[in-house]
C-alpha positions as a printed NumPy array, in Angstrom:
array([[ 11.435, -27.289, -18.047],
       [  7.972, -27.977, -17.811],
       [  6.039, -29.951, -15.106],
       [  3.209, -32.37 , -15.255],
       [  0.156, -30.592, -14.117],
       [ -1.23 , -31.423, -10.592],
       [ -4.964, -31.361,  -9.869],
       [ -6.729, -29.162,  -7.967],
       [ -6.132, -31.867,  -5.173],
       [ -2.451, -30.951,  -5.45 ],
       [ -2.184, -35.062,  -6.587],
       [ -0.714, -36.215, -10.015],
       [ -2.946, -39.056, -10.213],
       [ -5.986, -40.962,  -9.092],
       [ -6.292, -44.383,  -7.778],
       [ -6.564, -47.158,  -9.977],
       [ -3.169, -45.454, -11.6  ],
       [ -0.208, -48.425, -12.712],
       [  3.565, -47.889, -13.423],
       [  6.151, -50.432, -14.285],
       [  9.887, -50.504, -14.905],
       [ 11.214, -51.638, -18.342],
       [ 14.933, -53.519, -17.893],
       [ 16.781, -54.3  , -21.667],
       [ 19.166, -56.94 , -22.312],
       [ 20.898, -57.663, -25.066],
       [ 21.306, -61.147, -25.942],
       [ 24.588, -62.314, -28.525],
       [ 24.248, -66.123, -29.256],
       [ 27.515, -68.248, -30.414],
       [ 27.366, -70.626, -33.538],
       [ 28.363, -73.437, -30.59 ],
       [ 24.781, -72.301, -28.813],
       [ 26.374, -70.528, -25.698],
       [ 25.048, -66.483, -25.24 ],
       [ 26.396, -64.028, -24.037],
       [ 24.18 , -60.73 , -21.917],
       [ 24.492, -57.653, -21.392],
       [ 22.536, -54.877, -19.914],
       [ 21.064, -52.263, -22.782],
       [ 21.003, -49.755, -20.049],
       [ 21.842, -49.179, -16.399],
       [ 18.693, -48.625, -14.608],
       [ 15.64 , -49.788, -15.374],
       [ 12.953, -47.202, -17.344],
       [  9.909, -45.737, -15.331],
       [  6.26 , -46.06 , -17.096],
       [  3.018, -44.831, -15.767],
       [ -0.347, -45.219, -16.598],
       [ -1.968, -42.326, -15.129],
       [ -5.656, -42.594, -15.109],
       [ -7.602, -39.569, -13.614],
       [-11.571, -40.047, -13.194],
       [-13.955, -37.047, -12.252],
       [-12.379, -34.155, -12.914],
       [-14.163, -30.695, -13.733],
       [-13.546, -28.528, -16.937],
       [-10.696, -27.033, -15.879],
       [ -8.742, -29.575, -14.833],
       [ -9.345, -31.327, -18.076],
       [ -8.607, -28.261, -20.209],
       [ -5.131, -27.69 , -18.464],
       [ -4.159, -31.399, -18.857],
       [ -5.267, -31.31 , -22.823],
       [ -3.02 , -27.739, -22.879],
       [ -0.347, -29.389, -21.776],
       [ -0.427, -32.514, -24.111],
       [ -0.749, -30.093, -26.898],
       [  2.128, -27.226, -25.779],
       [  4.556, -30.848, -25.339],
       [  3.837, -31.943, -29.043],
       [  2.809, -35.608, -27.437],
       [  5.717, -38.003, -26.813],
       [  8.259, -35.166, -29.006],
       [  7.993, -32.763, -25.56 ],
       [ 10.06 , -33.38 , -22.342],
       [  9.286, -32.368, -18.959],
       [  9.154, -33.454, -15.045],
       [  6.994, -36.094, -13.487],
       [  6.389, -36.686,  -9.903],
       [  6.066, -40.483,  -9.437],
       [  2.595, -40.714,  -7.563],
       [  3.355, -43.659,  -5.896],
       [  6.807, -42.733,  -4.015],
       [  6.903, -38.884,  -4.504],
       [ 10.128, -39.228,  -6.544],
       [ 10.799, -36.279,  -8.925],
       [ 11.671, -37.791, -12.553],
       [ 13.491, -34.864, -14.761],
       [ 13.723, -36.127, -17.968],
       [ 10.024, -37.618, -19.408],
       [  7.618, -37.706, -21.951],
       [  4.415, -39.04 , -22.784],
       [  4.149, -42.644, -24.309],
       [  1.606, -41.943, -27.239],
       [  0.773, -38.985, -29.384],
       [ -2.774, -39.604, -28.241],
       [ -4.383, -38.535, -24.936],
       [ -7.608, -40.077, -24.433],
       [ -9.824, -37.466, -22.85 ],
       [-13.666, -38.219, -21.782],
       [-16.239, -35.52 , -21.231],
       [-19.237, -37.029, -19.31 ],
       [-21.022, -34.233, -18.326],
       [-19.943, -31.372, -15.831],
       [-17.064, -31.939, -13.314],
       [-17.363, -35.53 , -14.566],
       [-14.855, -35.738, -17.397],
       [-11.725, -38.286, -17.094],
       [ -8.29 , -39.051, -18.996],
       [ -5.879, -41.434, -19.521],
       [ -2.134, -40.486, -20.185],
       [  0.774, -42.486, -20.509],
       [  4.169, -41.284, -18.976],
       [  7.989, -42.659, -19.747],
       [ 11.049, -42.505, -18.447],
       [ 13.256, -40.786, -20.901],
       [ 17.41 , -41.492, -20.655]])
């Protein structure tokens, strides 16, 4: 399986990056007006908004490689959570768009979204 590329750095991501966790609960409300939960899934689901500023050609050029070789969100491969250094086996990307920003050299920048896939 394939692996999120790391920067030359050896990082993932860049500072300001964001993730989040996604919890689902299924809600069944009675005729009488009482409801009834239950969990959609047992752990929450992982999202990151990985936002990488000032990075030269190459770096850019392997990150817009591997959007293309996953097919967008229809690929799967491994992400490193940034902030904890947790290994995540199963993810994807969250859009079938990568925004990718070429400023001038060793200046470009991206934004990818990552999921949690189950």
């Amino acid at each position: 399986m394939a692996s999120f590329p790391t920067l030359k750095t050896g990082v993932v991501a860049q500072y300001p990056s964001d993730r989040e966790r996604q919890f689902s609960t299924q809600v069944f409300r009675f005729l009488d007006g009482s409801e009834q939960r239950f969990p959609g899934y047992g752990a929450p689901l992982r999202r990151w908004v990985i936002r990488l500023d000032l990075l030269d050609d190459a770096e850019l050029f392997d990150l817009e490689a591997f959007f293309a070789s996953e097919g967008g969100r229809a690929g799967s491969f491994s992400f490193t959570d940034p902030f904890d250094g947790t290994a995540y086996a199963n993810c994807s990307f969250d859009s079938d768009e990568l925004a990718l920003l070429y400023r001038g050299q060793g200046r470009g920048a991206a934004v990818a979204l990552v999921k949690e896939n189950r």
